[in-house]
PATI-587437 format. One record per residue (C-alpha): residue in three letters; x, y, z; chain. Coordinates in steps of 0.1 Angstrom, whole numbers, plus 2048, in hexadecimal, padded with zeros to 3 digits. Each point is the difference from the previous one (the first is absolute). Layout:
// residues N
+-----+-----+-----+-----+----+
!  aa !  c1 !  c2 !  c3 ! ch !
+-----+-----+-----+-----+----+
! ALA !   X !   Y !   Z !  A !
...
+-----+-----+-----+-----+----+
***
This chain:
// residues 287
+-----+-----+-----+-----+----+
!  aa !  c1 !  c2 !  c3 ! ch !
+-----+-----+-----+-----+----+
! UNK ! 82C ! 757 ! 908 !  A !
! UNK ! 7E5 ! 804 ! 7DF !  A !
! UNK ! 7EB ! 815 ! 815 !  A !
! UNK ! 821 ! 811 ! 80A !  A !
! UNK ! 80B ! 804 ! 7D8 !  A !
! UNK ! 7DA ! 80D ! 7F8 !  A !
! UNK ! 805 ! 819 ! 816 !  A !
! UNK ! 820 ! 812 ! 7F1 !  A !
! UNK ! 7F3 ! 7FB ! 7DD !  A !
! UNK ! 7DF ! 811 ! 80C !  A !
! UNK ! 815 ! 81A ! 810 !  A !
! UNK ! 816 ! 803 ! 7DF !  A !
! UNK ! 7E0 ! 805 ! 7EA !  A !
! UNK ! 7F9 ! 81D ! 816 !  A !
! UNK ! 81F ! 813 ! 7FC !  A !
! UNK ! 800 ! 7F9 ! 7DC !  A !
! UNK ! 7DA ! 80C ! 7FF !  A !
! UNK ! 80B ! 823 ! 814 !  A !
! UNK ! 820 ! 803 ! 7EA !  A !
! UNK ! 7ED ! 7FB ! 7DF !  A !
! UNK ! 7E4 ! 816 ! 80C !  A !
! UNK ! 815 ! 81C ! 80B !  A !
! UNK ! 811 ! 7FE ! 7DC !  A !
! UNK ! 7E1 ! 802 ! 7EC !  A !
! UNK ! 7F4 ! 822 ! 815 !  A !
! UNK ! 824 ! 80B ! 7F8 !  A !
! UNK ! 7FA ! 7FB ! 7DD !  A !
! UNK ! 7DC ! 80C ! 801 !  A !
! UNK ! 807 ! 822 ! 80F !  A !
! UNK ! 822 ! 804 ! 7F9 !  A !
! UNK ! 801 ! 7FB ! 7D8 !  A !
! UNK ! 7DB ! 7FB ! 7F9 !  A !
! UNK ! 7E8 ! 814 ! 810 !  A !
! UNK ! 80F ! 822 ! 7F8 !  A !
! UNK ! 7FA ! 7FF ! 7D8 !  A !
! UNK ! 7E0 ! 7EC ! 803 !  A !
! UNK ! 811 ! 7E1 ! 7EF !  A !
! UNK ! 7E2 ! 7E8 ! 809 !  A !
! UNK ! 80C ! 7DA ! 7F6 !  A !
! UNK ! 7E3 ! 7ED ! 804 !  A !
! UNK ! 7F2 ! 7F0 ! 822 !  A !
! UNK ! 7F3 ! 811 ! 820 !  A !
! UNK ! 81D ! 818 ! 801 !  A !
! UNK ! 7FC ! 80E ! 7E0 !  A !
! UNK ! 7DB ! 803 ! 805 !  A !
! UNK ! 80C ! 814 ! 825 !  A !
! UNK ! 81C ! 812 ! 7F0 !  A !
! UNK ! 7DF ! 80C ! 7E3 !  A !
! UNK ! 7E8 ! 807 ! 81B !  A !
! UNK ! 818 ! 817 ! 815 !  A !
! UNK ! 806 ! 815 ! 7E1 !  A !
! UNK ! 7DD ! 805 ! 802 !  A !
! UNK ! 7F7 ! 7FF ! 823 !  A !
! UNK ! 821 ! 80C ! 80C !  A !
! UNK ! 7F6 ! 7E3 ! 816 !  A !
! UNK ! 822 ! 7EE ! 813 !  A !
! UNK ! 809 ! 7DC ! 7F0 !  A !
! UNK ! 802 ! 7F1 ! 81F !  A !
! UNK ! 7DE ! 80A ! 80B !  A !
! UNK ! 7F2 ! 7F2 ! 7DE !  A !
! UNK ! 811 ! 7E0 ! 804 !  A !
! UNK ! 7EF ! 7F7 ! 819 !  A !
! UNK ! 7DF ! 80D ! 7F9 !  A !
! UNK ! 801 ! 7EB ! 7DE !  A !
! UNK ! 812 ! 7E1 ! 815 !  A !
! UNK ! 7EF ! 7FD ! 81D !  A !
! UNK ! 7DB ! 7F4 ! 7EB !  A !
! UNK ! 818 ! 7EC ! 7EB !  A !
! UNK ! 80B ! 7EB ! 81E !  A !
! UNK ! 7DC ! 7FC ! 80D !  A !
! UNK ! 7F0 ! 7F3 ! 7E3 !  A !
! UNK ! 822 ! 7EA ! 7FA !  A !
! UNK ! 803 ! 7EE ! 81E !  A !
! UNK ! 7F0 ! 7E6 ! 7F8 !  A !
! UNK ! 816 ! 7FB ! 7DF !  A !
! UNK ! 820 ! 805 ! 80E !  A !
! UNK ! 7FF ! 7EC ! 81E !  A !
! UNK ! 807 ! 802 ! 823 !  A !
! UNK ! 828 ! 7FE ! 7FA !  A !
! UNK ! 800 ! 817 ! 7DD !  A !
! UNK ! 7E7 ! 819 ! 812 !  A !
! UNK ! 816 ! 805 ! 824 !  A !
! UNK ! 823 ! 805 ! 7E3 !  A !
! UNK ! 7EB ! 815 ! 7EA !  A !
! UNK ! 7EA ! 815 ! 818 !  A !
! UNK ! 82B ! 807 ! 80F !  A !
! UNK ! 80D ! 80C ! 7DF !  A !
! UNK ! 7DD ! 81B ! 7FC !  A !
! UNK ! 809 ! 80C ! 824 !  A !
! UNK ! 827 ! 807 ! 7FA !  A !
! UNK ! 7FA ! 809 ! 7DF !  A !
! UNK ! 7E9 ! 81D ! 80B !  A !
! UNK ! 815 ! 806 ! 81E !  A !
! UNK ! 820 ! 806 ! 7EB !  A !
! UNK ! 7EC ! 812 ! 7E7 !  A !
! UNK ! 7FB ! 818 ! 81A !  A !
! UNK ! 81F ! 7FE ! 811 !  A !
! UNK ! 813 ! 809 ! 7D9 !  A !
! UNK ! 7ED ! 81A ! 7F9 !  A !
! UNK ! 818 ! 81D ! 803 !  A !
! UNK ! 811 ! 7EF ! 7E5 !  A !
! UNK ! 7EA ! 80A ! 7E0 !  A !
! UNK ! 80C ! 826 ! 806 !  A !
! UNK ! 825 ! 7FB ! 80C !  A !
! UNK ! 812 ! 7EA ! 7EC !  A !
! UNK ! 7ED ! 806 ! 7DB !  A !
! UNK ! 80E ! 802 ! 7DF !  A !
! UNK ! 801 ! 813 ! 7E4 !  A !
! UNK ! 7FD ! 7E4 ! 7E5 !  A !
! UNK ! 7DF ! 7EF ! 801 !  A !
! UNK ! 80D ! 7E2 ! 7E4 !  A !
! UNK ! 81A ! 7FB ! 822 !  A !
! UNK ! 7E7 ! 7FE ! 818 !  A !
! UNK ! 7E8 ! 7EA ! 7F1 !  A !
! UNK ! 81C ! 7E8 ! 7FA !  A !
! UNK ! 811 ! 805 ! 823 !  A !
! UNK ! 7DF ! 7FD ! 810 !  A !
! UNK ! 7F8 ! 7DE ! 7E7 !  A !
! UNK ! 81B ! 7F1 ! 80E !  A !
! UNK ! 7FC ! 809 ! 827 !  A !
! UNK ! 7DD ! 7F1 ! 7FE !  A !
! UNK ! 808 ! 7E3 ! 7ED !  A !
! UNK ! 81A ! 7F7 ! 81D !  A !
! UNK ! 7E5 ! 800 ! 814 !  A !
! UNK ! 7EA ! 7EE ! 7EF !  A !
! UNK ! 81B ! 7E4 ! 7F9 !  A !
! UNK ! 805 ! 7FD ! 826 !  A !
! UNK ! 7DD ! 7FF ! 80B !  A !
! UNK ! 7F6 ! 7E6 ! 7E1 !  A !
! UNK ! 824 ! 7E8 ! 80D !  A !
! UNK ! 7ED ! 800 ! 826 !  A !
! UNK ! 7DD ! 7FA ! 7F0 !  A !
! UNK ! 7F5 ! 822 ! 80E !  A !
! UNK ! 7E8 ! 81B ! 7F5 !  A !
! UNK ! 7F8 ! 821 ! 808 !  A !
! UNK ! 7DD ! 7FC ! 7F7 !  A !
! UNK ! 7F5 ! 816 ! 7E1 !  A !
! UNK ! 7FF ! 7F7 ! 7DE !  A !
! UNK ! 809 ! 7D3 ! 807 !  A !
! UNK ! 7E2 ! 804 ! 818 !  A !
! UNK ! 7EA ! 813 ! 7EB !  A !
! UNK ! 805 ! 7E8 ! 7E1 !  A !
! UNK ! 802 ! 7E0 ! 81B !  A !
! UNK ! 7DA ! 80D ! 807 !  A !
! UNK ! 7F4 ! 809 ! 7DF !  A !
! UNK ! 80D ! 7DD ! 7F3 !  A !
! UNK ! 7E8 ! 7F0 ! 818 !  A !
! UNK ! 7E5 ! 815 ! 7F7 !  A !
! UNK ! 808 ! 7FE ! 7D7 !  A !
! UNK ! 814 ! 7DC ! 800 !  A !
! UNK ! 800 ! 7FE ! 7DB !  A !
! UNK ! 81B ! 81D ! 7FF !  A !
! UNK ! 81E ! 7FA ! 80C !  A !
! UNK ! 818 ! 813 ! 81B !  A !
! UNK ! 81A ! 80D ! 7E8 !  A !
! UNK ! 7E2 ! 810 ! 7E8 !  A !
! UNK ! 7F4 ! 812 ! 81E !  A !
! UNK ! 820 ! 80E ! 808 !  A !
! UNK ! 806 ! 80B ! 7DF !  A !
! UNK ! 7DC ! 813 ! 7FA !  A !
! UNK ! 806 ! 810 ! 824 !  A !
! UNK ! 822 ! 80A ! 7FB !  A !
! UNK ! 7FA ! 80E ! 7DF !  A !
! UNK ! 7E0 ! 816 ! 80C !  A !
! UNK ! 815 ! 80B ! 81A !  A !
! UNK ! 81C ! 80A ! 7E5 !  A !
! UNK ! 7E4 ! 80E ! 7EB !  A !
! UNK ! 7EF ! 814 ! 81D !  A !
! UNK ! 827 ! 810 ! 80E !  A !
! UNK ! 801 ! 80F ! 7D8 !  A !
! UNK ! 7DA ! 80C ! 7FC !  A !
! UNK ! 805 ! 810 ! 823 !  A !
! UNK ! 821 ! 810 ! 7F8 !  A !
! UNK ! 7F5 ! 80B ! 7D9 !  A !
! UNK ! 821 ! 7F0 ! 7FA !  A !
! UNK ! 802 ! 7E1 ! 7EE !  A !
! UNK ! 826 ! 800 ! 808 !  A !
! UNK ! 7FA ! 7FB ! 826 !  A !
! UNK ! 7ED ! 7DF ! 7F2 !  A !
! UNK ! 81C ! 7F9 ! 7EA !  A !
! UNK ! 81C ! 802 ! 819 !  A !
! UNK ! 7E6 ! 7EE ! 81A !  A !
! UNK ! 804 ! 7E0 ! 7E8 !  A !
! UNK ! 825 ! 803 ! 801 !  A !
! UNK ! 803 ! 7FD ! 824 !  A !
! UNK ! 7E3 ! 7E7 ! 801 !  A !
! UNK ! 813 ! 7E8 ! 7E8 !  A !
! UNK ! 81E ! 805 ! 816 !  A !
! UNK ! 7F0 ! 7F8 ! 81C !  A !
! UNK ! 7F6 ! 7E0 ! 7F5 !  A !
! UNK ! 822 ! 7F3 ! 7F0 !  A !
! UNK ! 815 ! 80F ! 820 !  A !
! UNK ! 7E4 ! 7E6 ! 817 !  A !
! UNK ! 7FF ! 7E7 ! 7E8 !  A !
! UNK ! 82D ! 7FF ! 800 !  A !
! UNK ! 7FB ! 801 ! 82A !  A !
! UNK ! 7E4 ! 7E3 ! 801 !  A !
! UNK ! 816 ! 7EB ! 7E5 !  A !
! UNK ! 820 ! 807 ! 810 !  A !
! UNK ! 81E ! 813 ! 7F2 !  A !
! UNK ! 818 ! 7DF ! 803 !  A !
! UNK ! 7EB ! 7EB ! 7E7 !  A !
! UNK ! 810 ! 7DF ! 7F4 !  A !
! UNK ! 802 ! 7EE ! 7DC !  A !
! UNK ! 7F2 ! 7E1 ! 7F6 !  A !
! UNK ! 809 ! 7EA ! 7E2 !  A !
! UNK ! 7EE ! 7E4 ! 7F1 !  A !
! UNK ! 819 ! 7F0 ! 7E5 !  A !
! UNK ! 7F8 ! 7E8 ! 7E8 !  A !
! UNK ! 81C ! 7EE ! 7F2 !  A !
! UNK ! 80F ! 7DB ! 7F2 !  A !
! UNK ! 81C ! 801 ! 81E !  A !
! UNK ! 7EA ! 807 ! 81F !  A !
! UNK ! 818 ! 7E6 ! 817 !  A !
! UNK ! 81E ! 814 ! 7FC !  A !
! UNK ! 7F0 ! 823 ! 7FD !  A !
! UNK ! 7EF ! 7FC ! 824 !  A !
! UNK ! 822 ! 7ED ! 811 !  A !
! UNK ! 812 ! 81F ! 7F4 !  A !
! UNK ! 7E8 ! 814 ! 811 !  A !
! UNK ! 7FE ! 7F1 ! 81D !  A !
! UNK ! 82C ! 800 ! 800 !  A !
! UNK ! 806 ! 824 ! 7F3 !  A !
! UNK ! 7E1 ! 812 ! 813 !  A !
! UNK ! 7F7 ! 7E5 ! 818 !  A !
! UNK ! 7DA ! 809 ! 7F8 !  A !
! UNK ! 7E5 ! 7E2 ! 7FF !  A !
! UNK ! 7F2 ! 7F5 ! 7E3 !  A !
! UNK ! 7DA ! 7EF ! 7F8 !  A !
! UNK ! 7FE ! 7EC ! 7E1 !  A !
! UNK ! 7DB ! 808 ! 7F3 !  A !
! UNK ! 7F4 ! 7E2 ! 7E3 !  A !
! UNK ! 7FD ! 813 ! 7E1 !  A !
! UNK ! 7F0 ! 7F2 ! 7DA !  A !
! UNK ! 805 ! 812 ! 7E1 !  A !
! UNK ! 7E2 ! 808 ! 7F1 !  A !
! UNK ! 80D ! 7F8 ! 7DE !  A !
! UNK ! 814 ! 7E8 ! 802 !  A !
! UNK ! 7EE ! 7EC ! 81B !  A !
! UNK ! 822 ! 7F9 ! 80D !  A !
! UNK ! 803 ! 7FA ! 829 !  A !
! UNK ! 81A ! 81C ! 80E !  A !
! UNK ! 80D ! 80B ! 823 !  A !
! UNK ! 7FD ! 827 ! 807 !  A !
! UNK ! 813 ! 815 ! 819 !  A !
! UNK ! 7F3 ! 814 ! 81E !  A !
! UNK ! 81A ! 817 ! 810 !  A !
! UNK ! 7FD ! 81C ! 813 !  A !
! UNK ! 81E ! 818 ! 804 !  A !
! UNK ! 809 ! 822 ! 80A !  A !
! UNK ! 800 ! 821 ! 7E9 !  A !
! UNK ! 82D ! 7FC ! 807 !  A !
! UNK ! 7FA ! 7DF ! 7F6 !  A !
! UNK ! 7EF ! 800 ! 7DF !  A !
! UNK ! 81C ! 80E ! 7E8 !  A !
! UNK ! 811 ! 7DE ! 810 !  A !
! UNK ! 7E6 ! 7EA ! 7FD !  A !
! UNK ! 7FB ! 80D ! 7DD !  A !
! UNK ! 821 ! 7FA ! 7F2 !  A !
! UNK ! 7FE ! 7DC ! 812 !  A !
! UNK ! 7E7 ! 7F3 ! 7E8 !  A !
! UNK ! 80F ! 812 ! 7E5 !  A !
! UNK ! 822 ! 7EF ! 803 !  A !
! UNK ! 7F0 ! 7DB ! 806 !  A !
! UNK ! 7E2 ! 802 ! 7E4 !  A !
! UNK ! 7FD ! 821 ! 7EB !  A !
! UNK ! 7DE ! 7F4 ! 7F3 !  A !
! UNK ! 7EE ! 7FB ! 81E !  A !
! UNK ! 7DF ! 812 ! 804 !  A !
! UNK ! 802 ! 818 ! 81D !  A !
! UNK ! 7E3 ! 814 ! 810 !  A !
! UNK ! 80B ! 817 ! 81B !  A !
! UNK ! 7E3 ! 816 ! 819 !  A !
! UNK ! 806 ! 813 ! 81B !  A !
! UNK ! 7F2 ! 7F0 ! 821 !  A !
! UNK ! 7F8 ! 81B ! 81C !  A !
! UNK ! 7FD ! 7EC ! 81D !  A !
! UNK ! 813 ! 7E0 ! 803 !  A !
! UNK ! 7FD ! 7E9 ! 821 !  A !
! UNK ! 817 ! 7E3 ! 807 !  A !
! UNK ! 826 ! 7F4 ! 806 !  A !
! UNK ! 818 ! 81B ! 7F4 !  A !
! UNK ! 7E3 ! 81C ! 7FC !  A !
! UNK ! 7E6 ! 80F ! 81E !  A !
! UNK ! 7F2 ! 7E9 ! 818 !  A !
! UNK ! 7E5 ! 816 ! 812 !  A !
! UNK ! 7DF ! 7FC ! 7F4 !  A !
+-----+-----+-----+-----+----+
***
Protein backbone atom coordinates (compact mmCIF):
# COMPACT_ATOMS: atom_id res chain seq x y z
CA UNK A 1 0.00 0.00 0.00
CA UNK A 2 3.23 2.80 0.80
CA UNK A 3 4.90 1.53 -2.19
CA UNK A 4 1.47 1.84 -3.88
CA UNK A 5 0.94 5.69 -2.43
CA UNK A 6 4.81 6.47 -3.58
CA UNK A 7 3.97 5.66 -6.74
CA UNK A 8 0.98 8.10 -7.49
CA UNK A 9 2.81 10.92 -5.66
CA UNK A 10 5.87 10.12 -7.98
CA UNK A 11 3.49 10.06 -10.85
CA UNK A 12 1.77 13.42 -9.46
CA UNK A 13 5.21 15.24 -9.32
CA UNK A 14 5.56 14.45 -12.90
CA UNK A 15 2.51 16.02 -14.18
CA UNK A 16 3.03 18.93 -12.03
CA UNK A 17 6.82 19.02 -13.32
CA UNK A 18 5.41 18.92 -17.29
CA UNK A 19 2.51 21.34 -16.35
CA UNK A 20 4.91 23.84 -14.65
CA UNK A 21 7.46 23.43 -17.38
CA UNK A 22 5.21 23.86 -20.22
CA UNK A 23 3.98 27.20 -18.43
CA UNK A 24 7.43 28.74 -17.94
CA UNK A 25 8.20 28.18 -22.00
CA UNK A 26 4.69 29.79 -22.40
CA UNK A 27 5.86 32.67 -20.52
CA UNK A 28 9.38 32.64 -21.92
CA UNK A 29 8.40 32.81 -25.59
CA UNK A 30 5.08 34.09 -25.34
CA UNK A 31 5.65 37.40 -23.15
CA UNK A 32 9.41 37.38 -22.72
CA UNK A 33 11.50 36.48 -25.43
CA UNK A 34 10.02 38.90 -28.04
CA UNK A 35 11.20 42.30 -26.30
CA UNK A 36 14.40 40.79 -24.81
CA UNK A 37 13.03 41.19 -21.23
CA UNK A 38 15.93 39.02 -19.64
CA UNK A 39 14.95 38.38 -15.69
CA UNK A 40 17.78 36.80 -14.40
CA UNK A 41 18.68 32.97 -14.47
CA UNK A 42 19.49 30.68 -17.46
CA UNK A 43 16.56 32.01 -19.48
CA UNK A 44 17.38 35.38 -19.43
CA UNK A 45 20.94 34.56 -20.19
CA UNK A 46 19.23 32.26 -23.43
CA UNK A 47 16.63 34.89 -24.19
CA UNK A 48 20.28 37.52 -24.33
CA UNK A 49 22.31 35.14 -26.33
CA UNK A 50 19.56 34.58 -29.07
CA UNK A 51 19.32 38.30 -29.63
CA UNK A 52 22.83 37.92 -30.37
CA UNK A 53 23.19 34.64 -31.82
CA UNK A 54 19.75 34.47 -33.17
CA UNK A 55 20.39 31.13 -31.61
CA UNK A 56 16.82 29.10 -30.48
CA UNK A 57 16.20 29.10 -26.54
CA UNK A 58 15.59 25.74 -26.43
CA UNK A 59 18.83 24.67 -28.06
CA UNK A 60 20.73 26.95 -25.47
CA UNK A 61 18.99 25.43 -22.60
CA UNK A 62 20.37 22.64 -22.94
CA UNK A 63 23.71 23.42 -24.13
CA UNK A 64 24.16 25.56 -20.83
CA UNK A 65 22.06 22.54 -18.81
CA UNK A 66 23.39 19.68 -19.85
CA UNK A 67 27.35 20.50 -18.16
CA UNK A 68 25.30 21.87 -15.30
CA UNK A 69 23.88 18.36 -14.58
CA UNK A 70 27.19 16.64 -14.97
CA UNK A 71 29.23 18.46 -12.78
CA UNK A 72 25.97 18.48 -10.29
CA UNK A 73 25.26 15.03 -9.86
CA UNK A 74 27.05 14.44 -7.28
CA UNK A 75 25.40 17.48 -5.33
CA UNK A 76 21.95 16.83 -6.05
CA UNK A 77 21.68 13.25 -5.57
CA UNK A 78 20.47 10.34 -7.17
CA UNK A 79 16.62 11.18 -6.39
CA UNK A 80 17.12 15.33 -7.05
CA UNK A 81 19.28 14.56 -10.22
CA UNK A 82 16.58 11.79 -12.05
CA UNK A 83 13.45 15.03 -11.01
CA UNK A 84 15.87 17.61 -12.08
CA UNK A 85 17.64 16.13 -15.21
CA UNK A 86 13.15 15.62 -16.14
CA UNK A 87 12.30 19.25 -15.70
CA UNK A 88 15.78 20.27 -18.23
CA UNK A 89 14.32 17.80 -20.79
CA UNK A 90 10.62 19.04 -20.82
CA UNK A 91 11.59 22.30 -20.27
CA UNK A 92 13.74 22.31 -23.61
CA UNK A 93 11.13 20.08 -25.21
CA UNK A 94 8.34 22.65 -24.65
CA UNK A 95 10.58 25.45 -25.39
CA UNK A 96 10.66 24.10 -28.69
CA UNK A 97 7.34 22.84 -28.96
CA UNK A 98 6.03 26.95 -27.97
CA UNK A 99 7.95 28.46 -30.12
CA UNK A 100 5.49 29.71 -32.76
CA UNK A 101 4.24 31.65 -29.93
CA UNK A 102 6.93 34.68 -29.60
CA UNK A 103 5.53 35.87 -33.20
CA UNK A 104 1.74 35.08 -33.01
CA UNK A 105 0.28 36.13 -29.98
CA UNK A 106 2.71 39.44 -29.16
CA UNK A 107 1.80 42.61 -27.80
CA UNK A 108 2.08 46.01 -28.29
CA UNK A 109 2.79 47.19 -24.71
CA UNK A 110 6.10 45.93 -23.53
CA UNK A 111 5.26 47.33 -19.46
CA UNK A 112 2.17 44.38 -20.26
CA UNK A 113 4.32 41.86 -21.30
CA UNK A 114 6.98 41.95 -18.80
CA UNK A 115 4.26 41.83 -16.21
CA UNK A 116 2.14 39.10 -17.98
CA UNK A 117 5.09 37.15 -18.67
CA UNK A 118 6.31 37.82 -14.66
CA UNK A 119 3.54 36.25 -13.65
CA UNK A 120 3.31 33.07 -16.13
CA UNK A 121 6.83 32.17 -15.00
CA UNK A 122 6.33 32.77 -11.48
CA UNK A 123 3.40 30.05 -11.69
CA UNK A 124 5.74 27.97 -12.79
CA UNK A 125 8.21 28.48 -10.58
CA UNK A 126 5.68 28.17 -7.55
CA UNK A 127 4.70 24.75 -8.81
CA UNK A 128 7.96 23.31 -9.44
CA UNK A 129 9.45 24.83 -5.94
CA UNK A 130 5.70 23.04 -4.00
CA UNK A 131 7.05 19.47 -5.75
CA UNK A 132 10.74 20.19 -4.83
CA UNK A 133 11.59 20.25 -8.58
CA UNK A 134 14.13 22.05 -10.78
CA UNK A 135 14.75 22.73 -14.12
CA UNK A 136 18.27 22.93 -13.65
CA UNK A 137 19.80 26.42 -14.41
CA UNK A 138 20.41 29.11 -12.22
CA UNK A 139 19.55 26.64 -8.38
CA UNK A 140 22.07 24.30 -9.97
CA UNK A 141 24.58 26.70 -10.90
CA UNK A 142 24.60 28.56 -7.38
CA UNK A 143 24.03 24.79 -5.60
CA UNK A 144 27.66 24.28 -7.43
CA UNK A 145 29.36 27.46 -6.97
CA UNK A 146 28.27 27.31 -3.15
CA UNK A 147 30.35 24.14 -2.91
CA UNK A 148 33.10 25.49 -4.58
CA UNK A 149 32.94 29.15 -2.60
CA UNK A 150 30.99 27.92 0.75
CA UNK A 151 31.51 31.13 2.54
CA UNK A 152 28.88 32.80 0.14
CA UNK A 153 25.68 31.81 0.46
CA UNK A 154 22.91 30.51 -2.26
CA UNK A 155 20.66 33.58 -2.20
CA UNK A 156 23.93 36.04 -2.87
CA UNK A 157 24.71 33.94 -5.82
CA UNK A 158 21.38 34.19 -7.20
CA UNK A 159 21.21 37.77 -6.76
CA UNK A 160 24.84 38.63 -8.44
CA UNK A 161 23.72 36.14 -11.42
CA UNK A 162 20.39 37.50 -11.84
CA UNK A 163 21.38 40.95 -11.75
CA UNK A 164 24.40 40.38 -14.51
CA UNK A 165 21.87 38.85 -16.46
CA UNK A 166 19.48 41.99 -16.03
CA UNK A 167 22.60 44.19 -16.55
CA UNK A 168 23.77 42.16 -19.72
CA UNK A 169 19.67 42.13 -21.42
CA UNK A 170 20.14 46.35 -21.16
CA UNK A 171 23.90 46.73 -22.36
CA UNK A 172 22.93 44.33 -25.19
CA UNK A 173 19.75 46.16 -26.04
CA UNK A 174 21.35 50.07 -25.51
CA UNK A 175 18.22 50.25 -23.59
CA UNK A 176 18.31 50.57 -20.01
CA UNK A 177 14.51 50.30 -20.03
CA UNK A 178 14.50 46.60 -21.21
CA UNK A 179 16.70 46.25 -17.81
CA UNK A 180 14.19 48.24 -15.96
CA UNK A 181 11.09 46.41 -17.04
CA UNK A 182 13.28 42.98 -16.69
CA UNK A 183 13.36 43.85 -12.74
CA UNK A 184 9.63 44.33 -12.83
CA UNK A 185 8.78 41.01 -14.05
CA UNK A 186 11.73 39.56 -12.04
CA UNK A 187 10.23 40.92 -8.70
CA UNK A 188 6.91 39.51 -9.83
CA UNK A 189 8.16 36.44 -10.40
CA UNK A 190 9.36 35.92 -7.17
CA UNK A 191 6.27 37.23 -4.97
CA UNK A 192 3.70 35.25 -7.53
CA UNK A 193 6.15 31.78 -6.40
CA UNK A 194 6.64 32.80 -3.15
CA UNK A 195 2.15 33.27 -2.71
CA UNK A 196 2.05 29.55 -4.62
CA UNK A 197 4.85 27.88 -2.25
CA UNK A 198 3.14 29.60 0.96
CA UNK A 199 -0.31 28.87 -0.10
CA UNK A 200 -3.09 31.30 -0.99
CA UNK A 201 -5.48 29.93 2.08
CA UNK A 202 -2.93 31.02 4.84
CA UNK A 203 -4.33 30.87 8.47
CA UNK A 204 -3.94 33.34 11.59
CA UNK A 205 -2.32 32.78 14.69
CA UNK A 206 -2.81 34.54 18.07
CA UNK A 207 -0.72 34.55 21.08
CA UNK A 208 -2.81 36.55 23.82
CA UNK A 209 -1.61 37.61 26.94
CA UNK A 210 -4.12 38.39 29.40
CA UNK A 211 -5.32 38.21 33.40
CA UNK A 212 -8.55 35.98 32.34
CA UNK A 213 -6.80 33.24 30.18
CA UNK A 214 -9.46 30.31 31.74
CA UNK A 215 -12.40 31.91 30.39
CA UNK A 216 -10.83 33.48 27.18
CA UNK A 217 -9.67 29.90 25.97
CA UNK A 218 -13.29 27.96 27.14
CA UNK A 219 -14.96 30.56 25.05
CA UNK A 220 -12.89 29.69 22.33
CA UNK A 221 -13.07 26.36 22.42
CA UNK A 222 -17.40 26.91 22.73
CA UNK A 223 -17.85 29.66 20.11
CA UNK A 224 -15.12 28.43 17.48
CA UNK A 225 -14.51 24.96 18.84
CA UNK A 226 -10.71 25.58 18.03
CA UNK A 227 -7.95 24.07 20.55
CA UNK A 228 -6.06 26.01 22.70
CA UNK A 229 -2.24 25.52 24.20
CA UNK A 230 -1.48 27.43 27.37
CA UNK A 231 2.30 28.43 26.88
CA UNK A 232 3.97 29.64 30.77
CA UNK A 233 4.73 33.17 30.30
CA UNK A 234 6.88 35.74 33.02
CA UNK A 235 6.80 39.37 32.79
CA UNK A 236 9.97 40.66 32.40
CA UNK A 237 9.22 43.50 34.70
CA UNK A 238 7.22 42.61 36.93
CA UNK A 239 8.64 39.12 37.47
CA UNK A 240 5.07 38.02 37.80
CA UNK A 241 4.17 34.14 36.60
CA UNK A 242 1.36 34.46 33.78
CA UNK A 243 -0.46 31.92 31.35
CA UNK A 244 -0.28 32.95 27.55
CA UNK A 245 -2.64 31.83 24.69
CA UNK A 246 -1.74 29.85 21.56
CA UNK A 247 -4.62 29.75 18.98
CA UNK A 248 -4.66 29.23 15.60
CA UNK A 249 -7.68 30.24 13.50
CA UNK A 250 -8.86 30.98 10.10
CA UNK A 251 -8.54 34.37 8.13
CA UNK A 252 -13.07 34.21 8.56
CA UNK A 253 -12.33 33.54 11.86
CA UNK A 254 -10.12 36.31 13.15
CA UNK A 255 -12.58 39.39 13.16
CA UNK A 256 -14.45 36.69 15.67
CA UNK A 257 -11.73 35.74 17.59
CA UNK A 258 -10.76 39.38 17.83
CA UNK A 259 -13.88 40.76 19.24
CA UNK A 260 -13.85 37.59 21.64
CA UNK A 261 -10.98 38.87 23.64
CA UNK A 262 -12.09 42.20 23.33
CA UNK A 263 -15.47 41.65 25.02
CA UNK A 264 -13.88 39.33 27.94
CA UNK A 265 -10.60 41.56 28.76
CA UNK A 266 -9.98 44.80 26.58
CA UNK A 267 -6.45 45.05 27.98
CA UNK A 268 -5.11 41.89 27.05
CA UNK A 269 -1.92 41.88 24.94
CA UNK A 270 -2.61 40.37 21.52
CA UNK A 271 0.00 39.46 18.85
CA UNK A 272 -1.48 38.18 15.76
CA UNK A 273 0.99 36.54 12.44
CA UNK A 274 -0.09 35.02 9.68
CA UNK A 275 0.82 31.14 9.58
CA UNK A 276 1.19 29.73 5.95
CA UNK A 277 1.14 26.27 6.46
CA UNK A 278 -0.73 24.86 9.40
CA UNK A 279 -0.93 20.85 10.02
CA UNK A 280 -3.26 19.28 12.59
CA UNK A 281 -7.02 18.72 13.70
CA UNK A 282 -9.29 21.23 11.90
CA UNK A 283 -6.40 22.38 9.31
CA UNK A 284 -4.25 20.09 6.54
CA UNK A 285 -3.27 16.78 7.43
CA UNK A 286 -0.84 15.74 4.47
CA UNK A 287 2.61 16.24 5.10
Amino acid sequence: MILKDKKYKYLFELIILALGCFIMSVGLNMFLEPYMIASGGLTGLAIVLKSIFNTPLWLINLVFNIPLFIFGVKILGKKDAIKTLIGILLLTFFLKVTEPLTSAFQTNDILLSSIAGGIVVGISLGMLFRIDASTGGTELACLILNKVFPFISISVFMFIIDGLVIALAGLVSKNIQIALYAIISLYISVKICDTIVEGFDFSKSFIIITDNPDEISDSIMKNLERGVTFLEGRGGYSKQKKDVLLVVVSRREEVILRKLVNEIDPLAFVIINNAYEVLGEGFTRKV
